[in-house]
C-alpha positions in Angstrom: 16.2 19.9 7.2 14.7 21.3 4.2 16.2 24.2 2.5 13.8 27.3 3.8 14.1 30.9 1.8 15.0 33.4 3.7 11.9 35.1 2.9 9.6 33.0 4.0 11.4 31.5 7.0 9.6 33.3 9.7 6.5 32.2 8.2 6.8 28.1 8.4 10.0 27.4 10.4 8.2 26.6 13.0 5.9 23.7 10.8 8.9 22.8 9.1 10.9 21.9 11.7 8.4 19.6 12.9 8.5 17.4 9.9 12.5 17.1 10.4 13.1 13.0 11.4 16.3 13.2 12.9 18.7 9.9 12.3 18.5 8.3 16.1 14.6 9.0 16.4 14.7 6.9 12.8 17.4 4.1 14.2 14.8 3.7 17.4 11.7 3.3 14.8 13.9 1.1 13.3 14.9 -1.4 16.1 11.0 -0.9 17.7 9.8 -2.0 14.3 12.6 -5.6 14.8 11.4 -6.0 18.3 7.8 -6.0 17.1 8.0 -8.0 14.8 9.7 -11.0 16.9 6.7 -9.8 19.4 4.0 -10.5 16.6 5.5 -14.0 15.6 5.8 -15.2 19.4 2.0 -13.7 19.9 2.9 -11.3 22.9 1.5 -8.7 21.1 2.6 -5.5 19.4 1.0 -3.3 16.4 2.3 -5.7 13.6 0.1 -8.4 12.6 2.6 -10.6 11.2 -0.7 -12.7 9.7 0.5 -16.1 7.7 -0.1 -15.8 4.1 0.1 -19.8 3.5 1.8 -18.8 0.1 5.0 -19.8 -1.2 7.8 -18.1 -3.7 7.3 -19.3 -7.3 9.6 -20.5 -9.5 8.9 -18.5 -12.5 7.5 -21.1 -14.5 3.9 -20.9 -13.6 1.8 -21.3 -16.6 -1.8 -20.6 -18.3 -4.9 -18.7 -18.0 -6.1 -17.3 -14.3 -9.1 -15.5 -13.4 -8.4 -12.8 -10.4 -10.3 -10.5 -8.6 -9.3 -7.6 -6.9 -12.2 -6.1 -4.7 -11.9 -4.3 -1.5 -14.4 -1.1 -1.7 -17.3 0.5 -3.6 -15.5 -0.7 -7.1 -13.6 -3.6 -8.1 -12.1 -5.6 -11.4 -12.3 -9.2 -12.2 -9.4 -9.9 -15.4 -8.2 -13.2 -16.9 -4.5 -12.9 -17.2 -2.2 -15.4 -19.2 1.1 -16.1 -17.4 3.9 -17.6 -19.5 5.9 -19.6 -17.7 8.7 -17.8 -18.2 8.0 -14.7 -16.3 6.0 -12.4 -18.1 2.0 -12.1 -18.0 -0.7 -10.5 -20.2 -4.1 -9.2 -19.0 -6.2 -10.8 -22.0 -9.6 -9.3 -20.5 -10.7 -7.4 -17.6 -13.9 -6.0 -16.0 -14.7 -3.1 -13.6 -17.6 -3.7 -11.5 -19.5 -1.4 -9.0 -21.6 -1.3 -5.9 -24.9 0.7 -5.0 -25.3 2.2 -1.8 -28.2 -0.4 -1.2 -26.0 -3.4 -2.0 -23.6 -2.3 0.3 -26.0 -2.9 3.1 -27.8 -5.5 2.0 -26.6 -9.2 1.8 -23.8 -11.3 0.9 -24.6 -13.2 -1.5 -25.8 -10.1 -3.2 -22.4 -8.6 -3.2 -20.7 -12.1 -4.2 -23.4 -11.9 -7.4 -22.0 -8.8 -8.7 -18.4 -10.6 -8.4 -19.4 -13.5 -10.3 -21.0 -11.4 -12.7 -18.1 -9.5 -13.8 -16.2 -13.0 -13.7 -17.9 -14.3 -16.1 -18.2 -11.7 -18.8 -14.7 -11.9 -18.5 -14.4 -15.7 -18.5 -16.6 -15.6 -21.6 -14.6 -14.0 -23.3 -12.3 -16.1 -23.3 -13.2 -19.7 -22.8 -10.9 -22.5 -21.4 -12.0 -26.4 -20.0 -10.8 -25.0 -16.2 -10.2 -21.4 -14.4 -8.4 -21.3 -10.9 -9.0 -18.2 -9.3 -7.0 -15.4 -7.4 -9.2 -13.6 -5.1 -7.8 -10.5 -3.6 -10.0 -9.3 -0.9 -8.8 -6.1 0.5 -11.1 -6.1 3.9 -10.4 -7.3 7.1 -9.9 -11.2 6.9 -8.3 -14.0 8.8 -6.6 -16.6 7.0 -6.9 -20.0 7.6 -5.6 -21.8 4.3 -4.4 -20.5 0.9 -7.9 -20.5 -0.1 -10.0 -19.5 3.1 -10.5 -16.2 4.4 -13.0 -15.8 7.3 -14.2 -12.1 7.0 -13.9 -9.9 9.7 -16.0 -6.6 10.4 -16.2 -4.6 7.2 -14.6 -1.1 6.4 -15.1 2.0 4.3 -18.5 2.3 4.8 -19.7 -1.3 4.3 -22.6 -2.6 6.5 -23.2 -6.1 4.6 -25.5 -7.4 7.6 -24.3 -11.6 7.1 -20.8 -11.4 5.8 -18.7 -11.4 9.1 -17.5 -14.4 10.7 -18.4 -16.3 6.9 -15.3 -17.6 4.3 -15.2 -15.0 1.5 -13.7 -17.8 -0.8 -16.7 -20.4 -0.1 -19.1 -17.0 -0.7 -17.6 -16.5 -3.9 -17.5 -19.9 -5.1 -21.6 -20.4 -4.3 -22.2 -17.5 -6.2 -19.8 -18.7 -9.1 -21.8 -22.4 -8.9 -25.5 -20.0 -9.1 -24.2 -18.2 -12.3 -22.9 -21.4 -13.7 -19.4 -21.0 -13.4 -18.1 -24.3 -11.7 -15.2 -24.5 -14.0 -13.9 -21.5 -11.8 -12.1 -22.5 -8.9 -11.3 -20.5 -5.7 -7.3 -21.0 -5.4 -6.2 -18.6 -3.2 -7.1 -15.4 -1.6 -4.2 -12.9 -1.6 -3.1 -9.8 0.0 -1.9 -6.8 -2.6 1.2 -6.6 -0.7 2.2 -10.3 -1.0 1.3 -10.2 -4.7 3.6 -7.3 -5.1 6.5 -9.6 -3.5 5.5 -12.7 -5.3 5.5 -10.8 -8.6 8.7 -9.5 -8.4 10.1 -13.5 -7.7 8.1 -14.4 -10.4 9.6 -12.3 -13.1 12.7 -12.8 -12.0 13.0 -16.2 -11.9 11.5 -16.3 -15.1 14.5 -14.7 -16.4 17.0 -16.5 -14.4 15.6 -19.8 -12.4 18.4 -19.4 -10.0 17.4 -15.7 -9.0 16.7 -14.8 -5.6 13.3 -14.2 -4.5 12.2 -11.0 -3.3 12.3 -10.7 0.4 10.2 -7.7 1.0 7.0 -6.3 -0.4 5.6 -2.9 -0.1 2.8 -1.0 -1.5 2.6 3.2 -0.6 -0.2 4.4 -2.4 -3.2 5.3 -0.7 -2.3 3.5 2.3 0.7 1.5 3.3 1.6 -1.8 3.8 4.5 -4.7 4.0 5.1 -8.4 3.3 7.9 -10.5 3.6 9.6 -14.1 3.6 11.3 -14.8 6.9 12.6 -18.0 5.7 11.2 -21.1 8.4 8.3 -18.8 9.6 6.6 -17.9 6.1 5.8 -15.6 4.2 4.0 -12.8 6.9 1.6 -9.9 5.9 2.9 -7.7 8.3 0.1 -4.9 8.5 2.6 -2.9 9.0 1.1 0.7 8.7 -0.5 0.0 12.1 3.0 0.1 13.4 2.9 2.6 16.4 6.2 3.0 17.5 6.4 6.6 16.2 5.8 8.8 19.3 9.4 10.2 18.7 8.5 11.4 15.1 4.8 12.2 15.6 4.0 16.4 15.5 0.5 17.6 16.9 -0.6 17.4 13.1 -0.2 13.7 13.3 -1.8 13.6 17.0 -4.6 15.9 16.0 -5.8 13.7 12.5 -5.0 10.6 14.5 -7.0 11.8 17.2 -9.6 13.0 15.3 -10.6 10.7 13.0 -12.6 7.3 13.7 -12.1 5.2 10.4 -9.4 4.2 11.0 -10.0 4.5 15.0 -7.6 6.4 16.5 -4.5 4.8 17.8 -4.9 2.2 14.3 -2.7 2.8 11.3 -0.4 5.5 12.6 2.3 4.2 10.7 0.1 4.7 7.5 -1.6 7.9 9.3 1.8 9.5 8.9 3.5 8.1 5.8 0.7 7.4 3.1 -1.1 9.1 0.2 -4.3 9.5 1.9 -2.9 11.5 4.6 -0.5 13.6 3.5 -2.4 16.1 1.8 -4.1 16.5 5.0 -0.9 17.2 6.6 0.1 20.1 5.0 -3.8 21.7 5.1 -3.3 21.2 8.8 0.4 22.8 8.6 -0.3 25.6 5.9 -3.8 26.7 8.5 -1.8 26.4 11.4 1.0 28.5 10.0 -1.6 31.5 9.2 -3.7 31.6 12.1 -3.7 34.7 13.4 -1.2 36.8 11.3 -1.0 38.1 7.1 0.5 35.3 6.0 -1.7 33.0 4.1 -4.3 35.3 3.9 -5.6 33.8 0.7 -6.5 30.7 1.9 -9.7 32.1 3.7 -12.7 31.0 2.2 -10.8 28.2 0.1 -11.1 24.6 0.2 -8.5 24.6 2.8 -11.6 25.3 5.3 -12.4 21.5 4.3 -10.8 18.3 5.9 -9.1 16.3 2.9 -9.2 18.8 0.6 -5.7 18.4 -0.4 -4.9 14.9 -1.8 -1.1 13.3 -2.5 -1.5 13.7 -6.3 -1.4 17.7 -6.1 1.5 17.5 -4.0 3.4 15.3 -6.4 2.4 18.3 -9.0 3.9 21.1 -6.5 7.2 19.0 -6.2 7.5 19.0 -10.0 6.8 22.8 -10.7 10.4 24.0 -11.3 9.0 27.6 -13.1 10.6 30.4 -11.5 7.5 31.7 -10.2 5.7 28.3 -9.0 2.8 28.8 -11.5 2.7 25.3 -11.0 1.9 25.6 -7.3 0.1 28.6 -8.4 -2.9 26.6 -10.3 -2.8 24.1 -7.4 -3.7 26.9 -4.9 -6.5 28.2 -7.8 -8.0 24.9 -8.1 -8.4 25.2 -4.1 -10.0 28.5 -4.1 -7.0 29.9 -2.7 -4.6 33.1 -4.2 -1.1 33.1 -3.2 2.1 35.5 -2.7 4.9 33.9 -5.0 6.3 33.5 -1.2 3.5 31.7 -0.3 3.9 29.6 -2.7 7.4 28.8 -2.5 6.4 28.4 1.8 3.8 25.8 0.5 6.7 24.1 -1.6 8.8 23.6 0.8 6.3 22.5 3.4 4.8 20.2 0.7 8.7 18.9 0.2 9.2 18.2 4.1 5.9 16.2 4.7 7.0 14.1 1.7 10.6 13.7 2.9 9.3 12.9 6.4 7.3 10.1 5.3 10.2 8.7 3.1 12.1 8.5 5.7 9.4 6.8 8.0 9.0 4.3 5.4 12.9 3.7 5.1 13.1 3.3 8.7 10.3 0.4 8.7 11.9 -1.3 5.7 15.1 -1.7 7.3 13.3 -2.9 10.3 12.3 -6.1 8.6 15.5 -6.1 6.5 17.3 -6.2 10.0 15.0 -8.9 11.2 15.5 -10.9 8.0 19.3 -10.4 7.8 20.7 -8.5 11.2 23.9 -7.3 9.8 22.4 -7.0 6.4 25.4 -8.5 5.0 23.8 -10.3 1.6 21.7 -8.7 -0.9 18.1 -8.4 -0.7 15.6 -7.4 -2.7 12.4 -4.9 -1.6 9.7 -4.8 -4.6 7.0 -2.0 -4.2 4.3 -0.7 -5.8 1.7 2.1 -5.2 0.8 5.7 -6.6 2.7 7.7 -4.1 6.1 5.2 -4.9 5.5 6.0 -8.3 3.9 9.3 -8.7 6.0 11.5 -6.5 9.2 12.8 -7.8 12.5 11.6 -6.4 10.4 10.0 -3.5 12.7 6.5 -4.4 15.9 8.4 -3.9 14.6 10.0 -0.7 14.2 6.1 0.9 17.4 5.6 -1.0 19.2 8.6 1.3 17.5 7.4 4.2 19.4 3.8 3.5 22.7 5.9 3.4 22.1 8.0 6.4 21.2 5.0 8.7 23.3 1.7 8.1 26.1 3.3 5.3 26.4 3.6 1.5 28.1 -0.3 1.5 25.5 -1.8 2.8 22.8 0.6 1.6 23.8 -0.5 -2.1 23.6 -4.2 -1.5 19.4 -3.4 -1.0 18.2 -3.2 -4.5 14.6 -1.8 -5.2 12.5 -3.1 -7.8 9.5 -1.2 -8.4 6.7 -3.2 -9.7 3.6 -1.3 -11.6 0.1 -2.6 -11.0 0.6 -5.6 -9.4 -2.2 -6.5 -7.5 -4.1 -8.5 -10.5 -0.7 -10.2 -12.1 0.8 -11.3 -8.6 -2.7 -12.7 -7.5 -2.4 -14.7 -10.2 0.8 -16.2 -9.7 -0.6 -17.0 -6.5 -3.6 -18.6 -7.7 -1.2 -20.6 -10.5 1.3 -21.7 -7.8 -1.6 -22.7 -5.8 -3.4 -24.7 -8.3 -0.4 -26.5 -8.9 0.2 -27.6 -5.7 -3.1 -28.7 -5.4 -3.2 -30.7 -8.7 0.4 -32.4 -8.1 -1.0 -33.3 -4.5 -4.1 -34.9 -5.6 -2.0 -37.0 -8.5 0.8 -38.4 -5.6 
């Protein structure tokens, strides 16, 4: 468990015990997480998607200029990025684009303008005789081919009245053709989880042609998510923070939110509902209220932002895990820009709270990784490779070393050390463009045989 003070121990045991993952409830989430996702590829069912991606690895030679789009709320960013061929890319130009609150109910092909717009300022920029295109499209989709994506109902607020059931690729390329943009071509539509994984191949065969690809892909930012290559069956998008084999883990903090919440419906995304930037903030405002109900602790909460669901957001708690002042003034100006005043005990009872909700989802996202580690390679006796990106991976101190410990803890140090982690900054744009390269290749050396 995480260390307690003394001092403070009578005020958040009770929370912090709740957060504790013990090892066997982690090695059952681990084994439900295998059998679901044997479930998912058969099609009996289960909480993880296992959605084709009708991608391939690259070899680390893809080459030239791509145009990519990465849209999937109220703001978005079109870029032309130059890949090498030998592994390494440069973002040459790059747009960010918004939405009204009107175009956000109005039509599709309204939306699709504003993406074509942006696409070519940046294509303008830089002229060249052909553009294929890397469309990663962050809603709800169903793929039927590398570059068709038939939209499914609309998240976040969106209430675009003609988009669902309709190919987001053939949307986008219409509304390239009005602007006059024909020299753009549609090549794929990605997920930002499978770009993460592709990426990571990409650079590393780059560097050494004979390097084995990446076998998992992860993103933990605001929400959670993984991809992998399962050899014969494809690369599978996994959607696996709707896993929802955690009822062993699960505290009535998780039950409540999960309960209470309708986007995303409860019973959806409990995996991500428990493990993810989004949420746990939320957590510990749950946890820290709950803990001074009723008595003196915590008394200077009242009044505070703390009254207000999501008040408390994943990038203060990676600021409270790096205050190492002996009297948490750190923590201290979190709490003030709250609203709230604070004991020094408080403060170090919101630490460690802060530390266990962390640790907790650490763990939950070890346990899910070597899930599909155990799937790809059931006695995990080769080295594989997991590449991850996300603001909650990145941002939170020592939260690498935490999925590291879990490793060690469930299947031993030997073959904990043959998993190597490569952690892959802003990947979305750069590993849709691989895609899109790899794609267009294909496509070109298919049309010439």
């Amino acid at each position: 468990m995480t260390p307690m003070s003394p001092s403070h121990d009578g005020l958040v045991s009770r929370a912090l015990a709740a957060f504790e993952a013990t090892p066997a409830a982690l090695q059952g989430l681990a084994r439900e997480f295998t059998d679901q996702m044997s479930r998912g590829l058969a099609g009996r069912g289960g909480s993880l998607k296992m959605l084709r991606t009708f991608t391939r690895q690259p070899t680390g030679r893809e080459s030239g200029r791509v145009v990519v789009v990465d849209w999937g709320g109220t703001k978005g960013r079109a870029a032309v990025v130059a890949l090498s061929g030998d592994g390494a890319a440069r973002v040459l130009n790059e747009d960010v684009f918004t939405f009204t609150d009107a175009q956000k109910r109005g039509t599709a092909a309204a939306v699709f303008d504003v993406v074509a717009a942006a696409i070519g300022r940046v294509v303008d920029a830089h002229p060249a005789a052909e553009y294929p295109l890397g469309f990663v499209y962050s809603f709800p989709a169903r793929l039927e081919a590398i570059d068709r994506a038939i939209a499914l109902a609309l998240t976040k607020g969106w209430r675009v009245m003609d988009l669902e059931g309709q190919d987001v690729a053939a949307l986008l390329s219409a509304a390239l053709r009005r602007r006059g943009l024909a020299r753009v071509t549609v090549a794929a539509v990605a997920n930002d989880t499978v770009a993460t994984l592709l990426l990571q191949t990409y650079q590393a065969r780059g560097a050494d042609p004979e390097a084995r690809p990446a076998d998992v892909g992860l993103i933990l930012g605001t929400g959670t998510n993984q991809a992998a290559d399962l050899g014969p069956a494809g690369i599978r998008n996994l959607e696996s923070g709707n896993f929802d084999g955690v009822a062993a883990i699960e505290t009535r903090y998780d039950a409540a939110l999960d309960r209470e919440l309708t986007d995303p419906e409860p019973g959806a995304q409990r995996l991500e509902k428990m493990a993810s930037g989004r949420y746990l903030g939320e957590l510990l405002r749950r946890a820290l209220v709950d803990s001074g109900a009723g008595g003196r602790a915590f008394r200077g909460l009242a009044g505070s932002a703390f009254a207000t669901p999501f008040a408390v957001d994943s990038v203060q708690l990676s600021r409270i895990a790096a205050d190492h002042t002996p009297g948490l003034d750190g923590v201290d100006a979190v709490l003030r820009e709250l609203r709230a005043t604070s004991t020094q005990e408080e403060r170090a009872a919101v630490r460690d709270l802060s530390a266990a909700i962390v640790r907790r989802a650490a763990r939950l996202v070890g346990a899910a990784l070597l899930g599909t580690l155990r799937f790809i390679d059931p006695a995990l006796a080769e080295g594989r490779t997991i590449a991850v990106d996300g603001s909650l991976w990145g941002g939170y101190p020592g939260f690498e070393s935490l999925v590291r410990d879990t490793f060690v803890e469930l299947v031993g140090r030997e073959a904990a050390e043959r998993i190597e982690i490569a952690f892959v900054k802003d990947s979305t744009g750069t590993g849709a463009a691989v895609i899109a390269a790899a794609a267009s290749e294909r496509s070109q050396a298919c049309s010439s045989g």
